[in-house]
C-alpha positions as CSV (number, residue, x, y, z in Angstrom):
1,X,17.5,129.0,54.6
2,X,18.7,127.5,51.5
3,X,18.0,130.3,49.7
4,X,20.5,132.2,52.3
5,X,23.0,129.6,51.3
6,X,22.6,130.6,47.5
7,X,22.6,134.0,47.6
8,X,25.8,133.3,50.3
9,X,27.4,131.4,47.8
10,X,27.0,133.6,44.8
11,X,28.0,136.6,46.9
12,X,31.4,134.4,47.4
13,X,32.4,133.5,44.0
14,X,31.3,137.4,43.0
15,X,34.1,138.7,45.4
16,X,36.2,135.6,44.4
17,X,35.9,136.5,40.5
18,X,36.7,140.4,41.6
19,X,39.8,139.6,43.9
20,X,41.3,137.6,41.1
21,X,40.5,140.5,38.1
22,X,42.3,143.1,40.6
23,X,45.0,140.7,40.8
24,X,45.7,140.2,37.2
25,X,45.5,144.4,37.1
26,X,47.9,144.8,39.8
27,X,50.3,142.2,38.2
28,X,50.0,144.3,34.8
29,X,50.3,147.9,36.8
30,X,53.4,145.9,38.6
31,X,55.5,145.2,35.1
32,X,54.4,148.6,34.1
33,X,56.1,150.2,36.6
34,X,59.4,148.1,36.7
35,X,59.5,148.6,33.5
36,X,59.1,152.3,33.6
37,X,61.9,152.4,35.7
38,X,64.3,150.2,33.8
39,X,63.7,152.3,31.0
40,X,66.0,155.3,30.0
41,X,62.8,157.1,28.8
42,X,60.7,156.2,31.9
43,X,58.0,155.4,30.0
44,X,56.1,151.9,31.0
45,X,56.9,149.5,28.2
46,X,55.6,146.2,27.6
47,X,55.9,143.6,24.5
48,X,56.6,146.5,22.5
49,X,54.5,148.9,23.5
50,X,54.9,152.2,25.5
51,X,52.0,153.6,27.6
52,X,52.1,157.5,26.9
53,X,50.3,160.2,29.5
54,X,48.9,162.5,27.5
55,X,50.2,165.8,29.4
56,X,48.9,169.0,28.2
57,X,46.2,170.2,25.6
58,X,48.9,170.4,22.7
59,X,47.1,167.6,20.1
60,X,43.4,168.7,20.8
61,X,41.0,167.6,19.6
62,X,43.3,164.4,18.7
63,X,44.5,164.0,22.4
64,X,43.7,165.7,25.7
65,X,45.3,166.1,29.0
66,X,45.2,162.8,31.1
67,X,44.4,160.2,28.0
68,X,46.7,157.4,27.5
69,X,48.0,156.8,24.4
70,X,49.8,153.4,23.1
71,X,52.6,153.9,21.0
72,X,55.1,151.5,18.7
73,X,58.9,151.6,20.6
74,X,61.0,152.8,17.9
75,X,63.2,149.3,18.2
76,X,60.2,147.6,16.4
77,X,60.2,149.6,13.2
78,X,62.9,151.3,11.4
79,X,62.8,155.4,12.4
80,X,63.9,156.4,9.7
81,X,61.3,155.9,7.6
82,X,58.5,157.9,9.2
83,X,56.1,159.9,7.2
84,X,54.7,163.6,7.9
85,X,51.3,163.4,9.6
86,X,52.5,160.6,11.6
87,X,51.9,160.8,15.7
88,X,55.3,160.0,17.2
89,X,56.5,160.6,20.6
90,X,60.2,162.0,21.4
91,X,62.4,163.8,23.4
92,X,61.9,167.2,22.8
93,X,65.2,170.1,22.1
94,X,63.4,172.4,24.5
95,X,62.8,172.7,27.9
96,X,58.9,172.2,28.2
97,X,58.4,171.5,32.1
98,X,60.4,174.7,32.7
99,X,62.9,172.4,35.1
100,X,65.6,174.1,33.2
101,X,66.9,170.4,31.3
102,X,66.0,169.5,27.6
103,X,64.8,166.5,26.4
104,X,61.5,166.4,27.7
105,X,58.5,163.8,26.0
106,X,56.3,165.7,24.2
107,X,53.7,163.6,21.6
108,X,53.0,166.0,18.1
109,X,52.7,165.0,14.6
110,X,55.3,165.0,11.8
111,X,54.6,168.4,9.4
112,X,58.1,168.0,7.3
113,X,60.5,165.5,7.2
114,X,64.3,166.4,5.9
115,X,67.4,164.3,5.0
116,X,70.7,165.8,5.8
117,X,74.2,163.7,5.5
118,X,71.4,160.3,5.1
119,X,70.3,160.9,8.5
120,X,66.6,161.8,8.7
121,X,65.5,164.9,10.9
122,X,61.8,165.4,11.9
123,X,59.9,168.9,12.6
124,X,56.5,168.1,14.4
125,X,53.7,170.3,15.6
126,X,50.9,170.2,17.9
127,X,47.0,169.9,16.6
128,X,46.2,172.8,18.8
129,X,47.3,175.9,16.8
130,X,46.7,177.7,19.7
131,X,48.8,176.3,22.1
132,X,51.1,175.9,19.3
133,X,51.2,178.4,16.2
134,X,54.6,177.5,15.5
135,X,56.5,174.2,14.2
136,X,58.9,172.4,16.8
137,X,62.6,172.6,15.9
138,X,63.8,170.0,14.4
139,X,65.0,166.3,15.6
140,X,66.8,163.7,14.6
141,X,65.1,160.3,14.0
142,X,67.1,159.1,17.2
143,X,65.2,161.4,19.4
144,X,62.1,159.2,18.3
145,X,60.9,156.8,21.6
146,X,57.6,155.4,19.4
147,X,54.9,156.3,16.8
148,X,51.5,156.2,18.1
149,X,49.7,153.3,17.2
150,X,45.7,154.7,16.9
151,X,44.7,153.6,19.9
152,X,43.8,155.6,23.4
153,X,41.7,155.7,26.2
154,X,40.5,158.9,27.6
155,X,41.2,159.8,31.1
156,X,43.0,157.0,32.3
157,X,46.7,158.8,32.1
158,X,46.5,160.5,35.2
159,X,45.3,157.4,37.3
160,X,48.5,155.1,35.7
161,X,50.8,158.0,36.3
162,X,49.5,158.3,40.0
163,X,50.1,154.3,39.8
164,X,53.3,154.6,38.6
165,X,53.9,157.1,41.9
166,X,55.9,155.3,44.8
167,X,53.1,156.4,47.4
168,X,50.2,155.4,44.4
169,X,51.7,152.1,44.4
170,X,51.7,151.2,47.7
171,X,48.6,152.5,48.7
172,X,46.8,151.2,45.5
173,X,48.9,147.9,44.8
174,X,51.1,146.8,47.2
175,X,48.1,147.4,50.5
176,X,45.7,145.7,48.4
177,X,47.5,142.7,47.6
178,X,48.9,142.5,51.6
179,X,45.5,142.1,52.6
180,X,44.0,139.9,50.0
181,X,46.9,138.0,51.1
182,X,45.7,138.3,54.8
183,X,42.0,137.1,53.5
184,X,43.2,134.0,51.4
185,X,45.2,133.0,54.9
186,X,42.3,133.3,56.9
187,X,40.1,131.7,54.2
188,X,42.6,129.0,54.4
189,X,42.5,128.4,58.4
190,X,38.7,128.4,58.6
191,X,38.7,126.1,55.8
192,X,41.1,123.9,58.2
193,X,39.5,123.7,61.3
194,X,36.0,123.7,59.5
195,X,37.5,119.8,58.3
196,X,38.7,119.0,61.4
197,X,35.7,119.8,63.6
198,X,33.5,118.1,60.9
199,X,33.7,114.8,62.3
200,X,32.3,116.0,65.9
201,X,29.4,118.1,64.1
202,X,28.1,114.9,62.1
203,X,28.1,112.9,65.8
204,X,26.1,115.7,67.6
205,X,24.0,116.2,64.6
206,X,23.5,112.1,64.3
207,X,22.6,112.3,68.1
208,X,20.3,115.4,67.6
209,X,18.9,113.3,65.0
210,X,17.8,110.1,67.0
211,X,16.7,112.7,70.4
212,X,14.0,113.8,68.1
213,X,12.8,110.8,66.5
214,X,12.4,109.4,69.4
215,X,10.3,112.3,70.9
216,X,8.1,112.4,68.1
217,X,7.7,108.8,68.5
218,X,6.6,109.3,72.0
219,X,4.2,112.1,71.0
220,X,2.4,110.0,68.3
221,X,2.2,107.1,70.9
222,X,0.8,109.9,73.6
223,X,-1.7,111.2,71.0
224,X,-2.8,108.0,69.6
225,X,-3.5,106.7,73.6
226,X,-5.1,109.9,74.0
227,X,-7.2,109.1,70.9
228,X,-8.4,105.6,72.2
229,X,-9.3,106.5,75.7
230,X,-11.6,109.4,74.0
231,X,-13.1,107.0,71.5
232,X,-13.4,104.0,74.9
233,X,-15.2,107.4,76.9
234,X,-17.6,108.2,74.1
235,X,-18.8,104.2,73.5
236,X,-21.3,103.8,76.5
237,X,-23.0,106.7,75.8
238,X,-23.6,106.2,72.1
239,X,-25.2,102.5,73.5
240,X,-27.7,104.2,76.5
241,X,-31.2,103.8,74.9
242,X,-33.2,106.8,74.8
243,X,-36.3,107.6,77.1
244,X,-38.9,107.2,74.4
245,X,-37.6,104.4,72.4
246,X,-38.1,101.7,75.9
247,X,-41.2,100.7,74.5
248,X,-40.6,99.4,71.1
249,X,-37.5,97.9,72.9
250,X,-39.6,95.1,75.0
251,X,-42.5,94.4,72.0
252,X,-40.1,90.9,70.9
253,X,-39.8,90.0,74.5
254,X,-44.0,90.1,74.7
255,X,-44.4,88.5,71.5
256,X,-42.3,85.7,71.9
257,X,-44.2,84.5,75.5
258,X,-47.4,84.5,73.3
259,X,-46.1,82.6,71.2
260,X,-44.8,79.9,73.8
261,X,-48.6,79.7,75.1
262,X,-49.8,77.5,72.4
263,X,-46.8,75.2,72.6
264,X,-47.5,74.3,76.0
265,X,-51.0,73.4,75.9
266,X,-50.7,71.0,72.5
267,X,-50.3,67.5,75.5
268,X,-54.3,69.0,76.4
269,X,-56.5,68.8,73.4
270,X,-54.7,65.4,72.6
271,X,-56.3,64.3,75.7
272,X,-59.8,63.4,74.3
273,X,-58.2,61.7,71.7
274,X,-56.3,59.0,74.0
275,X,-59.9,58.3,75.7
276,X,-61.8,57.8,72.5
277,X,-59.1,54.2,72.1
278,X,-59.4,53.5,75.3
């Protein structure tokens, strides 16, 4: 039973100590998004940061589709400056999702760098020579949302951007938390009527308590009468003599009448004595 109660308990905090990590997720995933979409580039940005989704095959084997890349916001650091070979992330001259507007983010590295009028102007190209054998035209350092900062984690794009979604939101975030919600309420009522039926549950269990000691006091009384009236049965015949031991029984009673004889007839042979003075 109290092993129940442990593995019970453990089970509780393990669900407790998961609720609260998916809380502190869905808090993140929640700043993400309005963030995202207070942003002119709708990108998530946070403290600095952008979260890039890597969307197509153009950087492989540096990046692949669905990977999620952190990159430096271009407010942090001065644009201008930026080196060829550098990662950055912009907004591209040409129409890459083919919905017939410019500006689209695309992620390539730096291959020239060129100053015109002190303004500096960036031509990038994808790792993937295939997917890309020629440079990008070029752009002006404005253009530049962030420089990618070395780090990424593969395959997580596509589950932020499906976060980032109205309906992924709601059915991965905002359901969630509605009925953790629900389950911290109903935590929270059981808890109270757990303290207020306490009282009444230590009364029954005090009278519980006295009911049986006092019925295992009658059964020991019971079972210790039941042990004396054996032991009282049992005496008599442990006294009966046996058939052949009647004899050797009555021996004392005939030697102690022989002995008496003698005594008795001592007042006779004084007789002859008492005649002799006379």
């Amino acid at each position: 039973m109290e092993q129940t109660k442990k593995k019970s308990g453990v089970a509780g905090k393990i669900i407790d100590v998961l609720i609260w990590i998916f809380v502190a997720f869905a808090i993140l995933v929640t700043i993400m998004v309005f963030s995202m979409q207070n942003n002119t580039d709708g990108i998530p940005s946070m403290f600095g940061k952008s979260f890039v989704t890597i969307l197509s095959d153009s950087m492989t084997p540096e990046f692949k589709t669905g990977d999620l890349i952190i990159v430096e916001t271009a407010s942090h650091f001065d644009a201008r400056e930026l080196e060829v070979g550098e990662v950055i992330t912009f907004h591209s001259s040409q129409d890459i999702d083919g919905d017939g507007k410019t500006g689209d983010i695309e992620t390539h590295r730096i291959v020239a760098v060129e100053m015109r009028g002190g303004i500096a102007y960036y031509q990038t190209q994808g790792d993937n020579r295939e997917m890309c054998p020629v440079p990008d035209p070029f752009i002006s350092y404005t253009e530049v949302i962030g420089r990618w900062t070395g780090s990424k984690t593969p395959g997580i794009g596509n589950f932020i951007s499906l976060l980032s979604s109205r309906i992924g939101f709601f059915f991965f975030i905002v359901l969630p938390m509605i009925l953790f919600f629900l389950y911290g309420v109903v935590n929270f009522v059981l808890v109270l009527v757990r303290n207020r039926q306490k009282p009444d549950t230590i009364v029954v269990r005090n009278q519980l308590d006295e009911e049986e000691i006092k019925r295992r006091a009658v059964e020991e009384y019971l079972r210790q009468q039941a042990e004396k009236n054996k032991a009282a049965e049992s005496a008599p015949a442990a006294e009966e003599p046996a058939a052949g031991d009647a004899p050797a029984e009555e021996a004392p009673a005939e030697e102690a009448s022989a002995e008496e004889v003698p005594a008795e007839e001592e007042p006779a042979e004084e007789a002859p004595e008492e005649r002799q003075d006379e």
